[in-house]
C-alpha positions as CSV (number, residue, x, y, z in Angstrom):
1,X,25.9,-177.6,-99.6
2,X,24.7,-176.4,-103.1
3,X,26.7,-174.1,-104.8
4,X,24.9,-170.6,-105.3
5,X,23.9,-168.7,-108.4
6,X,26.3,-165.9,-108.4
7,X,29.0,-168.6,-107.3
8,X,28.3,-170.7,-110.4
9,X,28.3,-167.5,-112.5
10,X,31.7,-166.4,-111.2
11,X,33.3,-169.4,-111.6
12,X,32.4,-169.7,-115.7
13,X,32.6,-166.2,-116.2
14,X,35.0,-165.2,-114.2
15,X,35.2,-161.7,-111.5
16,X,35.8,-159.3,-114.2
17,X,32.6,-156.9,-114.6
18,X,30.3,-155.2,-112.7
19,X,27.9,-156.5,-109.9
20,X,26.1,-159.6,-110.6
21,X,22.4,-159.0,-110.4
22,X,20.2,-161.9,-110.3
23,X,16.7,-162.4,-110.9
24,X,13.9,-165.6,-111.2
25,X,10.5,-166.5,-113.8
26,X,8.2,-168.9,-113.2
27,X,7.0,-172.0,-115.6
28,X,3.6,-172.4,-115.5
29,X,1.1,-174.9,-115.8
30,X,-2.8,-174.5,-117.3
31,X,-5.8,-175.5,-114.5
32,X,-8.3,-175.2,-117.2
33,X,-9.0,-173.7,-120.8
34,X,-6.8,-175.7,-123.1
35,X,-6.2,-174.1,-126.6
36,X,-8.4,-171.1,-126.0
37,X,-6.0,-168.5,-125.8
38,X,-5.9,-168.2,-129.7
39,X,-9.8,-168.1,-129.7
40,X,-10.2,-165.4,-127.8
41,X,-11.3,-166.6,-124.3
42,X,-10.5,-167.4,-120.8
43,X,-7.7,-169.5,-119.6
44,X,-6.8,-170.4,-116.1
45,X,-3.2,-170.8,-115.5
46,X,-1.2,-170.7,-112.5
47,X,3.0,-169.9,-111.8
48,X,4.7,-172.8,-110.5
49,X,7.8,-172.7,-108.2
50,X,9.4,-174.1,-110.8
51,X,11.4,-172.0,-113.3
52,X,14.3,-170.4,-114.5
53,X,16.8,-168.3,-112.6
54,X,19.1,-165.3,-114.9
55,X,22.3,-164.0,-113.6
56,X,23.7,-161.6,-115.4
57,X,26.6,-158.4,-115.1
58,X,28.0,-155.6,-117.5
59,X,31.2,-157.4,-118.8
60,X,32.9,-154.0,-120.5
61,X,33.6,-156.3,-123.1
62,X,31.4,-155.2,-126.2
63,X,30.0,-158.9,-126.6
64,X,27.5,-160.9,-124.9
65,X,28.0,-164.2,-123.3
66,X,25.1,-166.8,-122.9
67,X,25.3,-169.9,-120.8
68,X,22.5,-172.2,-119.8
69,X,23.4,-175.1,-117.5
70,X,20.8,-176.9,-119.7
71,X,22.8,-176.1,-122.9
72,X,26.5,-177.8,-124.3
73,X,28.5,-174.5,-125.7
74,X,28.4,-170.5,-124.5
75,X,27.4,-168.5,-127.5
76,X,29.1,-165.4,-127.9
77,X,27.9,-162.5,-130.3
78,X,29.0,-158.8,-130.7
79,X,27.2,-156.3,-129.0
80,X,25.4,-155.1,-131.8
81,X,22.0,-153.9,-133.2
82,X,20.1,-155.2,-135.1
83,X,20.3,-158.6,-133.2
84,X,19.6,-161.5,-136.2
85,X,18.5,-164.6,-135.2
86,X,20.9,-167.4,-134.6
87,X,19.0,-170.4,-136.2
88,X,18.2,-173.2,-134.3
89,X,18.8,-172.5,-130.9
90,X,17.4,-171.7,-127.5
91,X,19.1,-168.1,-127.5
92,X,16.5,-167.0,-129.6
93,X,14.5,-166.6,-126.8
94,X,16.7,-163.9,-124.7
95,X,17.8,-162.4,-127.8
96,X,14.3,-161.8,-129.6
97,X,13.4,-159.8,-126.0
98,X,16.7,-157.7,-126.3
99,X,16.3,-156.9,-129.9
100,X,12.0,-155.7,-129.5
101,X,13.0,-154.6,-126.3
102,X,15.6,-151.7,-128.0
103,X,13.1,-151.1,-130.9
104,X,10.2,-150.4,-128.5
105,X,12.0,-148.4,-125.9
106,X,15.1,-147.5,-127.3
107,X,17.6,-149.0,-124.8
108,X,20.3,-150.9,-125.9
109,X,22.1,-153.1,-124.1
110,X,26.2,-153.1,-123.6
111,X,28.0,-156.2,-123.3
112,X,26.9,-158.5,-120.9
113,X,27.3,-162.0,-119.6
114,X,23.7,-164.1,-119.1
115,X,23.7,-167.1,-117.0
116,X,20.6,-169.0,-117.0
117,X,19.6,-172.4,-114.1
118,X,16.6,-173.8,-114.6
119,X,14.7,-176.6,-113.4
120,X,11.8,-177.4,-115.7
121,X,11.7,-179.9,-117.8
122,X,12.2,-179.4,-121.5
123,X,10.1,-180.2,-123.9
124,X,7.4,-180.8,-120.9
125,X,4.6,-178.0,-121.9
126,X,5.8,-176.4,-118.5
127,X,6.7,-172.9,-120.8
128,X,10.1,-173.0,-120.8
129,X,10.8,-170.9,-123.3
130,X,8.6,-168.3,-122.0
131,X,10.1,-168.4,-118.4
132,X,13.5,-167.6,-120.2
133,X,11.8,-164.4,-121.8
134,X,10.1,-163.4,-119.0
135,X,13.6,-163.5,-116.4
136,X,15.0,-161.4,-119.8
137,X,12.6,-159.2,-119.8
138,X,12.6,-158.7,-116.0
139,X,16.3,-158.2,-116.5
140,X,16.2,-155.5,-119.1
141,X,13.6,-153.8,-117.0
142,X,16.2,-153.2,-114.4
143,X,18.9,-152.3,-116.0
144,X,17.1,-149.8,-118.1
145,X,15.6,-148.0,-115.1
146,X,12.4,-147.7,-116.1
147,X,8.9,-148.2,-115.2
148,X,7.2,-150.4,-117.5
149,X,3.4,-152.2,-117.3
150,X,3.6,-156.0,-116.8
151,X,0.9,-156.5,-119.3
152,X,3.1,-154.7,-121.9
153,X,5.7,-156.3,-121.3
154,X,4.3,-159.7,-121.7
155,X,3.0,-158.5,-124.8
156,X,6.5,-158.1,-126.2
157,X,7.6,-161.5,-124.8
158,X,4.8,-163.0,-126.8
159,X,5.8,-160.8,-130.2
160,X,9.3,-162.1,-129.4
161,X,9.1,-165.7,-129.2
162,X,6.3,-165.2,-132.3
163,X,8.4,-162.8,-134.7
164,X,12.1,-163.6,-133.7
165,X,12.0,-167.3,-132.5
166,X,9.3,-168.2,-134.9
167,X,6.8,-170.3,-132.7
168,X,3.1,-169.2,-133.1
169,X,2.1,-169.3,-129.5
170,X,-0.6,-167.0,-128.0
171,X,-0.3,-164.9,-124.9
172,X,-1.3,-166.8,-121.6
173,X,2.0,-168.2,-120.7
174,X,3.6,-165.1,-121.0
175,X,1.7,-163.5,-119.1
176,X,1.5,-165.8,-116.3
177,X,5.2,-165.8,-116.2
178,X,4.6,-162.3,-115.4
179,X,2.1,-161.6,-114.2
180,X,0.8,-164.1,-111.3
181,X,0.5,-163.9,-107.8
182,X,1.3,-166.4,-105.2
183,X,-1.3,-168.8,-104.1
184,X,-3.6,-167.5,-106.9
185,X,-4.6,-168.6,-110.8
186,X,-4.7,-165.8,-113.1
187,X,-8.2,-165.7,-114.8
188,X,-6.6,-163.9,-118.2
189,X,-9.4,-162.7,-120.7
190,X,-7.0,-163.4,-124.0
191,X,-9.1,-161.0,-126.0
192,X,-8.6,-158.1,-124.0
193,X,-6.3,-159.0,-121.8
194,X,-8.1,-158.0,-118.9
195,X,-7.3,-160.8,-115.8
196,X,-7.6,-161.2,-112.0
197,X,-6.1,-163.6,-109.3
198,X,-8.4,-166.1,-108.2
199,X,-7.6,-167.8,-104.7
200,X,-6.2,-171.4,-104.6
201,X,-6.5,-172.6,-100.9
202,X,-7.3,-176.0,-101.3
203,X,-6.2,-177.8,-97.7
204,X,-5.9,-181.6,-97.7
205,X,-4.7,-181.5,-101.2
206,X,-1.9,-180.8,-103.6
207,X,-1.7,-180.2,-107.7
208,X,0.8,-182.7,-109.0
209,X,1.8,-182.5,-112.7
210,X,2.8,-185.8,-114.3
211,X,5.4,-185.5,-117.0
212,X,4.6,-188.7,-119.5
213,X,8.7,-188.2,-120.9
214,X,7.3,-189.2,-124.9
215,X,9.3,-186.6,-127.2
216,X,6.9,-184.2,-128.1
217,X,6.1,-184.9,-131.7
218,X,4.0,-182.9,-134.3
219,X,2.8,-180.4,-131.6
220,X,4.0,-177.5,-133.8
221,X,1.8,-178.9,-137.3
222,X,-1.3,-180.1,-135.0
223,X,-1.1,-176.5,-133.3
224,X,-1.4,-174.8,-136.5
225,X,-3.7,-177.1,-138.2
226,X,-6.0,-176.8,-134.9
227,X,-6.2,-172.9,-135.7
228,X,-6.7,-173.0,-139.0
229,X,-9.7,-175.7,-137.8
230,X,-11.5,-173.3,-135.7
231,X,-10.9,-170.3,-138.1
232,X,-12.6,-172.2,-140.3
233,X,-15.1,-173.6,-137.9
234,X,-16.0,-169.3,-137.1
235,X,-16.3,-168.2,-140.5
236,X,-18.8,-171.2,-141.2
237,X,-21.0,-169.7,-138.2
238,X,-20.6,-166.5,-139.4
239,X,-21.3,-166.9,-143.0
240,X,-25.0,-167.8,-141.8
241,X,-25.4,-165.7,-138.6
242,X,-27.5,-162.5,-138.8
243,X,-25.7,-159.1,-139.6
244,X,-25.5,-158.5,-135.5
245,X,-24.8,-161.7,-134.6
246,X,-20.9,-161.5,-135.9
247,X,-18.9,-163.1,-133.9
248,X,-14.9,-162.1,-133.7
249,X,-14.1,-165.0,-131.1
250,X,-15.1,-168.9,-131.1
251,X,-15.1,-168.2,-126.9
252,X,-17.8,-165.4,-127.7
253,X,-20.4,-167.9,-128.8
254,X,-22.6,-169.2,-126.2
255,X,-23.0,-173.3,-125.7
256,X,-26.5,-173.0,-126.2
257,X,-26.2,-170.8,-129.5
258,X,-24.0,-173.2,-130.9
259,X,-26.1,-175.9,-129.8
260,X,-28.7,-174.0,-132.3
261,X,-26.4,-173.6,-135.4
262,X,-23.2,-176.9,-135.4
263,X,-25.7,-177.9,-137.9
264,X,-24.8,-175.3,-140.5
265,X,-20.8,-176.2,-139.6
266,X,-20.1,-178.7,-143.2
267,X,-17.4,-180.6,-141.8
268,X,-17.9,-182.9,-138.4
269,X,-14.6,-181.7,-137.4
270,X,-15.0,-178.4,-137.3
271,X,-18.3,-179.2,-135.8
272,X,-15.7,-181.3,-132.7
273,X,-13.3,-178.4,-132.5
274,X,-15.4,-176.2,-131.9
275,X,-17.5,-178.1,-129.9
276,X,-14.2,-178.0,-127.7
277,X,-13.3,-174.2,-127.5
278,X,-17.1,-173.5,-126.9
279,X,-17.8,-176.2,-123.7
280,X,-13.8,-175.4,-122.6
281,X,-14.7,-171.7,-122.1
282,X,-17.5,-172.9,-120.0
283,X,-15.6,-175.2,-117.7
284,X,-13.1,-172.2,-117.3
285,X,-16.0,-170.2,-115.7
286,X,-17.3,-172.8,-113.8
287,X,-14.0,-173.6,-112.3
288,X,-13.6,-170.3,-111.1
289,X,-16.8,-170.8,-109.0
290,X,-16.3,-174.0,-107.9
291,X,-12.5,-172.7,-106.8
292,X,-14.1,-170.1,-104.9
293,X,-17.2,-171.4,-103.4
294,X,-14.4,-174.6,-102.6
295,X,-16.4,-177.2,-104.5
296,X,-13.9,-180.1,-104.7
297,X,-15.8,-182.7,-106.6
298,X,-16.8,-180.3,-109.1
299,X,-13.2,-179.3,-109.2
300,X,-12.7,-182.6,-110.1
301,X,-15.6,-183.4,-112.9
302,X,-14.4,-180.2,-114.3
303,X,-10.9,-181.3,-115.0
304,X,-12.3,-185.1,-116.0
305,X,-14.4,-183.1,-118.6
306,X,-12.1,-181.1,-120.2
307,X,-9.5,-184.5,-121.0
308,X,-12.7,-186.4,-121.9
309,X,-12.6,-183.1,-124.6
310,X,-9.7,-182.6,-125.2
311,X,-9.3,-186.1,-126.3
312,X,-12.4,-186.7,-128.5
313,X,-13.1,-183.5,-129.8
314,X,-9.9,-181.8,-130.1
315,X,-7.8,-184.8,-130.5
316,X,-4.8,-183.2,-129.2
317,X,-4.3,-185.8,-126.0
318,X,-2.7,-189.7,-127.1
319,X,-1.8,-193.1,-126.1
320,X,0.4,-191.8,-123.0
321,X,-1.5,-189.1,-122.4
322,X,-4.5,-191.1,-121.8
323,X,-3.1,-193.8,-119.9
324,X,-1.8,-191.3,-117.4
325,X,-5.0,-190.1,-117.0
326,X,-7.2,-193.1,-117.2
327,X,-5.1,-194.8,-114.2
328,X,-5.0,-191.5,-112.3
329,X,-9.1,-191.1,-112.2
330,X,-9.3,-194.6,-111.9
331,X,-7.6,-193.8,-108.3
332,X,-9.9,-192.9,-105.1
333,X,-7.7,-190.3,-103.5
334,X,-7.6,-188.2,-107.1
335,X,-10.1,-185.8,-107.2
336,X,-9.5,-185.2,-111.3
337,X,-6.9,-185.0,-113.3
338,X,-6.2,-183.9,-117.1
339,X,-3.9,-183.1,-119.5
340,X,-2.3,-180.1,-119.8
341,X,-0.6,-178.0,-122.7
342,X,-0.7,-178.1,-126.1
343,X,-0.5,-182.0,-125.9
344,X,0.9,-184.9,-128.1
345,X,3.3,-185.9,-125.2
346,X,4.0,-183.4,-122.1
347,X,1.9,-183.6,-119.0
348,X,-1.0,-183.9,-117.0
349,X,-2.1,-181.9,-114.0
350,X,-4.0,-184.1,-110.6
351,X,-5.4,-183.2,-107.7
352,X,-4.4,-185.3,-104.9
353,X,-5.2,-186.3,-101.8
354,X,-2.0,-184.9,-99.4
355,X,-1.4,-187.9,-97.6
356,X,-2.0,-190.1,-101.0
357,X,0.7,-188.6,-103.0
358,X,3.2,-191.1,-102.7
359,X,0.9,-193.8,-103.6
360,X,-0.2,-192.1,-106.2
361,X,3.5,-191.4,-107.6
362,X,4.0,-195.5,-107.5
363,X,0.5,-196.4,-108.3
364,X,0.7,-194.2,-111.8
365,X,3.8,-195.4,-112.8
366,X,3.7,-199.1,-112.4
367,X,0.6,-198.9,-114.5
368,X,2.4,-196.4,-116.8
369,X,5.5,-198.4,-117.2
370,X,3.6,-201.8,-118.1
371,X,1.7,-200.5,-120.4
372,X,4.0,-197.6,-122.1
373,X,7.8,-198.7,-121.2
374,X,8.5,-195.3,-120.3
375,X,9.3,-193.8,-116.7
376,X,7.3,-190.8,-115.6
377,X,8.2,-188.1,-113.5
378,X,6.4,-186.2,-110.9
379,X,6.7,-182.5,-109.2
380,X,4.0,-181.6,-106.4
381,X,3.7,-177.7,-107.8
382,X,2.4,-174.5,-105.6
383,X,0.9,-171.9,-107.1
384,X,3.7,-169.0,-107.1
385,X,4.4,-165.2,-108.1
386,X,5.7,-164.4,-111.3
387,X,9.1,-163.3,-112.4
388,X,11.2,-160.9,-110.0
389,X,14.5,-159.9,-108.7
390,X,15.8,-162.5,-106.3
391,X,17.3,-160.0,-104.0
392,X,13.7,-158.4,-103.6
393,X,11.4,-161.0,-103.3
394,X,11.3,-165.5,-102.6
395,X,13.8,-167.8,-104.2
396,X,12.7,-170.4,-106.1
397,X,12.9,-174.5,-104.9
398,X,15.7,-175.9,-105.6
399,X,15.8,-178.9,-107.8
């Protein structure tokens, strides 16, 4: 029998304290609308039961105590504000929440012992990092007693892992941390962060993510050089549009508008990246109709289409990446399959056949071991709700 949470907790910390409270975020994993969060458009992301469960207690102590099973050492800091960044590590996540958490609402924290499971894969694209600030987050919101909008507060999630733990990401996988709804995606407008849940009851079928295990490498440089690409790639349409014709967003621009001026772009890739954002944005809107009207085969070509982009015109996929994906559409039983993430290593999300899953687990990864030498790994994900208390809602699958 597994030994519980609170059980683990007690046993490293110790009984002194208060009552242990404990409380769950989601990872997440994209459907569709891959590096459009920064351009102002739709994504398509959905919670996974995957994630990262937070216990945590007053200690009386005056310091605070983090411990991640997926960490060497406990780090221990003073109770004190303001809360400086610690260098390289992964409590920069927790601590950047605490520390814009107090400035925004002005709560601080006492001392308190943090003990974080988790079962998603690092480095995996699966949004760690923001599945630890969201069960913060979640955390602080209870112990502060107060009442305080999801959308705001995965907002200051996004500001935290931006400002305090110095990566540039945008705001979908905060959100969706927070914000989803079992057996839905969230359709999350990045501009105004406007969203809604969008059903996913597909019977006969299940979404398996395929983690490729390459080190992620240069996803942090290609990231920001990709921005900078499509900044670019704006300004050049906007230097030569019409005074009403501004556009603040790549996402705003029609396919068929830019169809009429990527000849004005000077550079062909600028002309390729945004040839990306503008079709991605597309397939997000089509996939919510084909989702909804339960069109599996455009489903599918959908998710085909947006790797076949991804690849070409972004050039954000690679060697393992690909192969993953070639042999998984080469398959009869896989409706489509892409990558999904930032990409240069991570993962790719399928569609599956139910009763093909296995084979498709052993089919992938002789291919993938003959022609990469590395191992993958699988995880049939369900669509899930986003970070909670435990004690008031579903635990999370074990791992």
């Amino acid at each position: 029998m597994s030994t519980s949470l609170k059980d683990k907790f007690l046993s490293h910390f110790g009984s002194r304290g208060t009552a242990v409270e404990e409380f769950f975020a989601p990872g997440r994993v994209n459907l569709i609308g891959e590096h459009i969060d920064y351009n102002g458009g739709l994504v398509l992301p959905f919670a996974i039961d995957k994630g990262t469960k937070l216990a945590v207690r007053k200690n009386g102590l005056g310091v605070w105590r983090f411990y991640s099973e997926n960490q060497v050492d406990e780090i221990d800091l003073k109770a004190e504000y303001p809360i400086l960044n610690q260098g390289q590590t992964w409590v920069n996540y927790p601590l950047g929440v605490m520390q814009l958490f107090a400035e925004k609402y002005n709560f601080q924290l006492e001392g308190m012992d943090f003990y974080y499971e988790g079962n998603l894969p690092q480095s995996s694209g699966l949004s760690s990092s923001a599945s630890i600030e969201a069960v913060t987050a979640i955390a602080l919101v209870h112990f502060s007693e107060m009442e305080i909008d999801k959308t705001e507060l995965a907002v200051l999630c996004q500001h935290a892992e931006n400002e305090f733990a110095g990566v540039q990401c945008g705001i979908m996988d905060q959100f969706v941390c927070i914000n989803a709804e079992a057996n839905h995606a969230l359709l999350l407008n990045c501009s105004s962060l406007k969203y809604e849940h969008i059903p996913l009851h597909i019977t006969g079928y299940e979404w398996v993510i395929t983690n490729s295990n390459k080190p992620r490498e240069l996803v942090e440089s290609a990231y920001n050089q990709r921005l900078k690409e499509c900044r670019l790639a704006l300004n050049e349409i906007n230097r030569h549009s019409q005074d009403d014709m501004i556009f603040e967003h790549l996402c705003h621009i029609s396919p068929l508008f830019f169809s009429e001026l990527e000849h004005i772009i000077y550079s062909n890739v600028l002309i390729r990246r945004a040839r990306h954002t503008i079709t991605e944005q597309q397939r997000v809107l089509e996939m919510v109709e084909a989702l909804e009207m339960g069109n599996i085969p455009k489903i599918g070509r959908l998710l085909n289409e947006s790797h076949e982009s991804l690849k070409n015109d972004f050039e954000v996929s690679g060697f393992e990446l690909d192969t993953l994906v070639e042999k998984s559409q080469s398959l009869p039983y896989v409706i489509g399959s892409r990558m999904t993430g930032a990409g240069f290593g991570g993962c790719t999300v399928s569609l599956v056949k139910s009763e093909n899953v296995l084979d498709f687990e052993n089919e992938v990864t002789k291919d993938y071991v003959a022609k990469t030498s590395l191992i993958p790994s699988f995880y049939i994900v369900k669509p899930s709700a986003g970070a909670h208390e435990i004690s008031k809602s579903i635990q999370y699958a074990g791992n």
